[in-house]
C-alpha positions as CSV (number, residue, x, y, z in Angstrom):
1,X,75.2,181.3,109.5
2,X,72.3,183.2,108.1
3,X,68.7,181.8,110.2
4,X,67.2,181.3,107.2
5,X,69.9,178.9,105.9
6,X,69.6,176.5,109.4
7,X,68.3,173.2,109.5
8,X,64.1,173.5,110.0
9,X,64.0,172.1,113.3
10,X,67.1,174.5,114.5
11,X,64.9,177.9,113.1
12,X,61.6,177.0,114.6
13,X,60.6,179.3,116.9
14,X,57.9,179.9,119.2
15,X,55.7,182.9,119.0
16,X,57.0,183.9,122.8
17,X,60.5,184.0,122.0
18,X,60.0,186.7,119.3
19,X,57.5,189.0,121.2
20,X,60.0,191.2,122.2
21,X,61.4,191.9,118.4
22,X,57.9,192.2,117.2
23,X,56.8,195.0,119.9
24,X,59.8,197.2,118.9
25,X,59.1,196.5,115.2
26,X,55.8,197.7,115.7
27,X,56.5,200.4,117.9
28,X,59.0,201.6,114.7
29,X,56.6,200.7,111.9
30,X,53.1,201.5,113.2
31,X,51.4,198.7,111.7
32,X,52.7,195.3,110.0
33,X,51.3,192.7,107.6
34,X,50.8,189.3,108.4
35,X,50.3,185.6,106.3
36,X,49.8,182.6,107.5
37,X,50.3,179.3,105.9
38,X,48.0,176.6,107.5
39,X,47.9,173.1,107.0
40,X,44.9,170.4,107.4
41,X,45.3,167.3,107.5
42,X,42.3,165.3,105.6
43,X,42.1,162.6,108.5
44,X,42.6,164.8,111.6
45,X,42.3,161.7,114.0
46,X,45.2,159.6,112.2
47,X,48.4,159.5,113.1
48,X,50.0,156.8,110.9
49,X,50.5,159.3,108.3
50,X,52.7,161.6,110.4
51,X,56.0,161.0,107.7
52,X,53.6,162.7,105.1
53,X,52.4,165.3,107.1
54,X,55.5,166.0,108.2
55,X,57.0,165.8,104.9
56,X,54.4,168.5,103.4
57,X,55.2,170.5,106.3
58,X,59.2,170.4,105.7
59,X,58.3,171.4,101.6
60,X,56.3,174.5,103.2
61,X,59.3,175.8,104.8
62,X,61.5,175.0,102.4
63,X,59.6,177.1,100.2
64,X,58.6,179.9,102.2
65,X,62.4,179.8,103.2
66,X,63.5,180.6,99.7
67,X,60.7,182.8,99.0
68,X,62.0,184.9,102.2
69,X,65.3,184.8,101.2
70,X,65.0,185.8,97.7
71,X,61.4,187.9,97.5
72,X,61.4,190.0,100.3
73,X,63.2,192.8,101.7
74,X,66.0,191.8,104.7
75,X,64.1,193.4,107.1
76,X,61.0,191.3,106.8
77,X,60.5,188.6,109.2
78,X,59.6,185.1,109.1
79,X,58.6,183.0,111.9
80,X,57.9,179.0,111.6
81,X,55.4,177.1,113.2
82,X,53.6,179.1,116.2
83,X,50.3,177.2,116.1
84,X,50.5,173.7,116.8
85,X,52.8,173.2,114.3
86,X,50.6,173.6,111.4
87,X,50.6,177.4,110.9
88,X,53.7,179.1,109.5
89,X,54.2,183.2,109.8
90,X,55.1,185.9,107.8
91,X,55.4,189.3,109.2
92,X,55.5,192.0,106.3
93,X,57.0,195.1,106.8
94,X,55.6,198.7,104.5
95,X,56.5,199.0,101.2
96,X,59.7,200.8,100.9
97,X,57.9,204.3,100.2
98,X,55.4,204.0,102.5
99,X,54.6,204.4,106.1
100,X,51.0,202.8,106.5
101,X,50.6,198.7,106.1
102,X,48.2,198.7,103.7
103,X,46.2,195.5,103.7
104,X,46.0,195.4,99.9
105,X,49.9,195.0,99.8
106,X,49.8,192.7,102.7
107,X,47.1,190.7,100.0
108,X,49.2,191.4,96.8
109,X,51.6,189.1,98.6
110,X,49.5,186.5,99.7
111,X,48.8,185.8,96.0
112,X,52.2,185.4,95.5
113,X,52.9,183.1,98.0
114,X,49.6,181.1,97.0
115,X,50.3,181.1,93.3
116,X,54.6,180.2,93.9
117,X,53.7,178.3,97.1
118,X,51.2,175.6,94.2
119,X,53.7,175.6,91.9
120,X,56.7,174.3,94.2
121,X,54.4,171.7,95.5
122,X,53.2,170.8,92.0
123,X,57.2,169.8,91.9
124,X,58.2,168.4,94.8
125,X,54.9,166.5,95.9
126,X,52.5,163.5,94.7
127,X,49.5,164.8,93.8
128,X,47.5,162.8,96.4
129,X,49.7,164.4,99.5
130,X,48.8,167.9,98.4
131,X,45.1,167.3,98.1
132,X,45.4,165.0,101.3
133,X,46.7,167.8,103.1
134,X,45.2,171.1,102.4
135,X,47.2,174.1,102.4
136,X,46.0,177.7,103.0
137,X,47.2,180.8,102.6
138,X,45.9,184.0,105.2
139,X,46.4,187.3,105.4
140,X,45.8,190.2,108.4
141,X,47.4,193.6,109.4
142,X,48.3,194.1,113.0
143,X,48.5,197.9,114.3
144,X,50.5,199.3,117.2
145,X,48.3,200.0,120.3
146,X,49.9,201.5,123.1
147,X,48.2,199.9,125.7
148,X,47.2,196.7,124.3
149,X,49.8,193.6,125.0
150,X,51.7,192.7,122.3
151,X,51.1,188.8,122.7
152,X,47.3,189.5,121.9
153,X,48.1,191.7,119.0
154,X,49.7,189.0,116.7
155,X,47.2,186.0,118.0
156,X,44.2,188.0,116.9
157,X,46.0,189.3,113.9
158,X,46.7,185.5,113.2
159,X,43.4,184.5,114.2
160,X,42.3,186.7,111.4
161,X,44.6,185.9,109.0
162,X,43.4,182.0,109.4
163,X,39.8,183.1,108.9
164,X,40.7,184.2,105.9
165,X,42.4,181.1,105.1
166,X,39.7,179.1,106.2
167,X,37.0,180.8,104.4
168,X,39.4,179.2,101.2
169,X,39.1,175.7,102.6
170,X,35.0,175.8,103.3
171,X,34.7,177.5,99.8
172,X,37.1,174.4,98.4
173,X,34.9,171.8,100.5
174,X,31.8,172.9,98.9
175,X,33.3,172.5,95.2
176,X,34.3,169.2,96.1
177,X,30.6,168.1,97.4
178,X,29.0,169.8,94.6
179,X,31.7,167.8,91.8
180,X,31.3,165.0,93.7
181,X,27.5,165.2,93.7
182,X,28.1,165.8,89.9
183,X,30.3,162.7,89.4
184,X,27.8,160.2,90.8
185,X,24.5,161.5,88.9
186,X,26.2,161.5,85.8
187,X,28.0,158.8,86.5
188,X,31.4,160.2,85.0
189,X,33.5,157.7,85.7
190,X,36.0,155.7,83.6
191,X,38.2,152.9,84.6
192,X,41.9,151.9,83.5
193,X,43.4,148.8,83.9
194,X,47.3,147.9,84.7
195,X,48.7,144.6,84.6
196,X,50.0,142.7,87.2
197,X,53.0,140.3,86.4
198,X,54.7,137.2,86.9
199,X,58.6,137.8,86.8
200,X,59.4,134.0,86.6
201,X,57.1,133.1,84.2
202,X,56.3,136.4,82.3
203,X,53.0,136.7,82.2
204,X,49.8,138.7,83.0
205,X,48.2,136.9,86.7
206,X,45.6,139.8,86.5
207,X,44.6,143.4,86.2
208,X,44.1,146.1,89.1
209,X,41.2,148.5,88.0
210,X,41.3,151.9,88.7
211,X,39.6,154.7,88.9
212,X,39.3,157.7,86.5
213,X,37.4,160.9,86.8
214,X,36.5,164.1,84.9
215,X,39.8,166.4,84.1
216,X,39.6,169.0,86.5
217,X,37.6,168.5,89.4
218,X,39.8,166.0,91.4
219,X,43.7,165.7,90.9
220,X,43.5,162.2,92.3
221,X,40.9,159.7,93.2
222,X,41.8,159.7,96.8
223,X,40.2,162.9,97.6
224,X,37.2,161.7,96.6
225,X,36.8,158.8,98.3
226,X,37.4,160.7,101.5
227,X,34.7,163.0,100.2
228,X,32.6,160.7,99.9
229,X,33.3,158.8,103.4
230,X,32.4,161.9,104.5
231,X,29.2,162.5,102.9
232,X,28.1,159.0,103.3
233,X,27.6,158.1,99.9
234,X,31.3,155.8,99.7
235,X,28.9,152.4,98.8
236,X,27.0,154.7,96.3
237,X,30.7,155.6,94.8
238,X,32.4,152.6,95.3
239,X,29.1,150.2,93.3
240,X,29.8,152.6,90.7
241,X,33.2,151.7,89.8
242,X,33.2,148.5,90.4
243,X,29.9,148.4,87.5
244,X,32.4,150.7,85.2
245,X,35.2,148.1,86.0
246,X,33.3,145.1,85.0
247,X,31.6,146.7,81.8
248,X,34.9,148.1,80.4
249,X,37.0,144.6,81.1
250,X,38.1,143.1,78.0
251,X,38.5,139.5,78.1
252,X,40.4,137.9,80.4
253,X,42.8,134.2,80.0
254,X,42.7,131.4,82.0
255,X,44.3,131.7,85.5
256,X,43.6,136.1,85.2
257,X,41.4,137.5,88.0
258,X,40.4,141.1,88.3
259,X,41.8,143.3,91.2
260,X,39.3,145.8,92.9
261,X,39.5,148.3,95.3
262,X,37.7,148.9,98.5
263,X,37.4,151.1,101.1
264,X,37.2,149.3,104.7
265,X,34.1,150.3,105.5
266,X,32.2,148.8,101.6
267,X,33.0,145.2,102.4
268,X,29.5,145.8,104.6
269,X,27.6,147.0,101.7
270,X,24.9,144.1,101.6
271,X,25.4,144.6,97.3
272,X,29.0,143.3,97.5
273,X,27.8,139.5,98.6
274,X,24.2,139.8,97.1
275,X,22.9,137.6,94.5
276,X,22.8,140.6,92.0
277,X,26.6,141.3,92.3
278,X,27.0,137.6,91.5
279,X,24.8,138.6,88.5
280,X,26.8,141.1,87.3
281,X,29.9,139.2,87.3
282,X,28.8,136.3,85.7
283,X,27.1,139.3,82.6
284,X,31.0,140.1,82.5
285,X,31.9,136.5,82.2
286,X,33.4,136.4,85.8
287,X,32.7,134.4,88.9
288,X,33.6,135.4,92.8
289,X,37.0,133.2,92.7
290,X,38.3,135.6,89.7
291,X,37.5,139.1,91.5
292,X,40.2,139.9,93.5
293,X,38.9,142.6,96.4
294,X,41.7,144.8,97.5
295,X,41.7,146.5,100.6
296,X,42.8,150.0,100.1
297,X,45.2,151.7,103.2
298,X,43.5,155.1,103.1
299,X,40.9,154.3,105.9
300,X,41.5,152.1,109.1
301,X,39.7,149.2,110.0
302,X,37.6,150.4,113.1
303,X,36.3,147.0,114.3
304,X,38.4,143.7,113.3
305,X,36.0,141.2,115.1
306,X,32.7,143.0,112.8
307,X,35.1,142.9,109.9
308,X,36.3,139.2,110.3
309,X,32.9,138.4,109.9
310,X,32.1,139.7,107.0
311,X,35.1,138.8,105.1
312,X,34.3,135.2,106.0
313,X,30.9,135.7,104.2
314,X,33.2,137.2,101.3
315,X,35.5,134.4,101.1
316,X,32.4,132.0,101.5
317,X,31.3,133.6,98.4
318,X,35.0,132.7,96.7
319,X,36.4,136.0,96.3
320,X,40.0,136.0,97.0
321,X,41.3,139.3,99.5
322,X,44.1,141.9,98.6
323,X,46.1,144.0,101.1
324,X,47.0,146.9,99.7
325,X,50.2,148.9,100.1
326,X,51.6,146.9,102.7
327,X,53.8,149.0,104.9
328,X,52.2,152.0,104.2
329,X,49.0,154.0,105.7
330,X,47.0,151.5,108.0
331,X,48.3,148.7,106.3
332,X,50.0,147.1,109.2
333,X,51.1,144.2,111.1
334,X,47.8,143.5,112.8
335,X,45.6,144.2,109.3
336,X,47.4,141.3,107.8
337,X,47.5,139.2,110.5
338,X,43.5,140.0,111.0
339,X,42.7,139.9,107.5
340,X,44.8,136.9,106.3
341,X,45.0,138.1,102.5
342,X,45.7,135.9,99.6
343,X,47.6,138.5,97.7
344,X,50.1,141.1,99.7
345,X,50.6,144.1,97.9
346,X,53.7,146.3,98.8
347,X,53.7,149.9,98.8
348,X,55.6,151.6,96.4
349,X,57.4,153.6,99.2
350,X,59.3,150.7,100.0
351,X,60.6,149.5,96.2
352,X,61.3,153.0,94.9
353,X,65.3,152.9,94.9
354,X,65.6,149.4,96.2
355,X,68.8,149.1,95.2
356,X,70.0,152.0,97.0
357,X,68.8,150.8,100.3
358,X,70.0,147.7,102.2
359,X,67.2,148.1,104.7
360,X,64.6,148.1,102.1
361,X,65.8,145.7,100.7
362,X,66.2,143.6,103.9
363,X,62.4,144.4,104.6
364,X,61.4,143.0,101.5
365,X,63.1,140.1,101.6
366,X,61.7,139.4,105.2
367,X,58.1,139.8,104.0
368,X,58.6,138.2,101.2
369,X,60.0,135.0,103.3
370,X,56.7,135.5,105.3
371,X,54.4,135.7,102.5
372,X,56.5,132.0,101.1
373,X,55.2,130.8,104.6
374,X,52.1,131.2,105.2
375,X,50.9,131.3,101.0
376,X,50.3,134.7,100.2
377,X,51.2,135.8,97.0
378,X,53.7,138.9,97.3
379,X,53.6,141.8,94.4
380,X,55.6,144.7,94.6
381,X,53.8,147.7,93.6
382,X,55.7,151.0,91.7
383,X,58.7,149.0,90.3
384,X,59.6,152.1,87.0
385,X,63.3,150.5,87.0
386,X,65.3,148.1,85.5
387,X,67.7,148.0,89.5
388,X,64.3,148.1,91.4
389,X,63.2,144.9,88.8
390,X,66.8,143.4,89.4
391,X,66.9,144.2,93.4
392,X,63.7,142.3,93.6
393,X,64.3,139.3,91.8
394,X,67.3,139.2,93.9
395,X,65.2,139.2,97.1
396,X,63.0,136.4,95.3
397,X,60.2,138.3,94.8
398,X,58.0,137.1,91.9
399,X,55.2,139.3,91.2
400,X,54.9,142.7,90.4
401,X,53.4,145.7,89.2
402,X,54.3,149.1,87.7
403,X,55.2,151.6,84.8
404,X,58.6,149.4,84.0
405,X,55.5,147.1,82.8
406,X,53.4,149.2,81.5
407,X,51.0,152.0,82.2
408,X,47.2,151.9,83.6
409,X,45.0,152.1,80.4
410,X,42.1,150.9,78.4
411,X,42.3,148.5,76.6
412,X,45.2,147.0,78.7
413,X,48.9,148.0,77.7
414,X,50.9,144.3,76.8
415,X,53.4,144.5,79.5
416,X,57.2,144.7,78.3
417,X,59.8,142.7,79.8
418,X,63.1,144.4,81.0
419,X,66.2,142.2,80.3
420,X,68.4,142.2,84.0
421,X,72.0,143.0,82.9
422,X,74.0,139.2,83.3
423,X,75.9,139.2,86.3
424,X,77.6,136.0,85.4
């Protein structure tokens, strides 16, 4: 078997059990080109997104396995992960007429593997895992010295190739300040609303609001959220589309409340359980027990005994409390036990092909027994099938949510209702 065409975990290599190879390669070549393919991880200190780290990580290789396979010349050599398993290798041998690495080569293919390397992504990713993770693309030449140990020689060639890579990621960190900086004094922001649904009953029980920005300066709202955690300016954000939420709500029946999002850290913006906000719902003709707040999974919940307090001044208020893509992100066991929402939101991870997985399915029908217990409304999130719809209403799950439905827009799409093939 070719090493290119072993499982990932079989091909990895460390950087010392190669050193050897590379000495004699450069000791026959003189000089050799060298990319590296680094990814960051937008929350560094987390660790309950490993499965999408890792799954970004395993579309990397698969691409730069292909692109090895079928783009360069046999006696180029790839390594995988050297560098705490983020960074992947690519030693580049001369052009076939020439001696001398030359580093414009060496950076004739790094556009190539950055412009090939964003389209295979583009296809085989959610936009929100690629700008989650950040991937960039280095480049460096590394000489022959005689008397100069090989093992230094490809750590500062990768050292430089990183810079390089790096320089990319501070140049893409400023963009995203100054767009976001843009976003807030303009106050470019748009909301659509989806429906969520009642399968027994068919009909609307409410409508999540969600965020919208300008084309082109965010592929998702999640990066900016985490840009603007990090700038300090998530409240500033956050009162901003809640205001867009409430002016652009059409008119809602009887029994309809209005889902929206949070961040963990905005349920201790003072504005959420002032008077004013009060004000501003009541201008949309709303009052707290209709606004449904919806604790989003991107952020953890650093102090549970600070934020029981404050969500008993929310639900003193009336406003009812969402969990949000339960089993997914930081949305675990001790957030719901903590939090004690009204509504438990499912992630989408766990309905997609429900009816392909007995273990999904058996997890959903365990939290849904749970959520019949202790009176929490379940809704399943991401159901876009007629067998997802038909799994769940086999597991006796009664709410949901999701493109099957309809799609987020404004005004409000009417939702459509599936017929379950009769089993009778």
């Amino acid at each position: 078997m070719n090493e290119l065409e072993t499982p990932i975990a079989e091909r990895t290599q460390e950087l010392s059990g190669v050193l050897d190879v590379l000495q004699r390669e450069l000791i026959d070549r003189g000089q050799l080109g060298l990319l590296t393919v680094t990814v960051l991880s937008a929350r560094a200190e987390s660790t309950e997104r490993w499965a999408d780290y890792e799954r970004v990580l395993d579309e990397i290789s698969t691409f730069l396995v292909d692109f090895s396979k079928n783009r360069l010349r046999r006696s180029d050599v790839m390594l995988e992960p050297v560098l705490s398993g983020n960074t992947y290798v690519l030693l580049l041998g001369p052009p076939r007429d020439a001696r001398v690495m030359d580093l414009k080569d060496v950076r004739l293919v790094r556009g190539r593997v950055v412009r090939e390397l964003r389209h295979h992504l583009a296809q085989h990713l959610d936009p929100n895992l690629i700008e989650r993770y950040g991937t960039y693309v280095g480049s460096s030449r590394i000489r022959h010295a005689p008397d100069a140990d090989i093992e230094r020689i490809v750590y500062r060639g990768i050292e430089e190739a990183q810079a390089e890579a790096m320089s990319q990621s501070r140049i893409d960190q400023r963009n995203q300040v100054a767009n976001l900086t843009e976003i807030l004094e303009s106050q470019a922001i748009t909301m659509v609303y989806q429906p969520l649904v009642d399968l027994t009953d068919r009909r609307v029980i409410g409508y999540e609001a969600l965020t919208r920005l300008p084309g082109g300066q965010f592929q998702s709202p999640d990066i900016v959220f985490k840009v603007a955690t990090d700038l300090g300016v998530l409240w500033s954000l956050e009162r901003l589309c809640r205001k867009r939420a409430l002016e652009n709500l059409p008119p809602l029946d009887d029994g309809q409340r209005l889902f929206v999002n949070l961040e963990p850290d905005s349920f201790f913006d003072p504005w959420l359980r002032s008077p004013g906000f009060v004000e501003e719902l009541a201008d949309a003709g709303l009052e707290p027990t209709r606004v449904v707040l919806e604790l989003t999974e991107r952020a953890a919940v650093k102090d549970y005994v600070a934020m029981r307090k404050v969500l008993g001044e929310v639900r003193r208020l009336g406003y009812p409390l969402a969990l949000d893509d339960v089993g997914s992100g930081y949305a675990g066991l001790q957030t719901i036990a903590e939090i004690r929402p009204d509504y438990l939101k499912m992630d989408m991870a766990l309905i997609r092909n429900l009816h392909l997985d007995p273990i999904r399915r058996e997890l959903v029908r365990t939290v849904g027994a749970f959520a019949d217990n202790t009176g929490t409304t379940l809704v399943a999130e991401g159901v876009e099938t007629v067998a997802e719809l038909e799994t769940l209403a086999g597991t006796g799950v009664r709410c949901a949510q999701g493109f099957l439905f309809a799609r987020p827009n404004n005004p409000p799409e009417v939702p459509e209702w599936p017929e379950l093939p009769d089993r009778s």
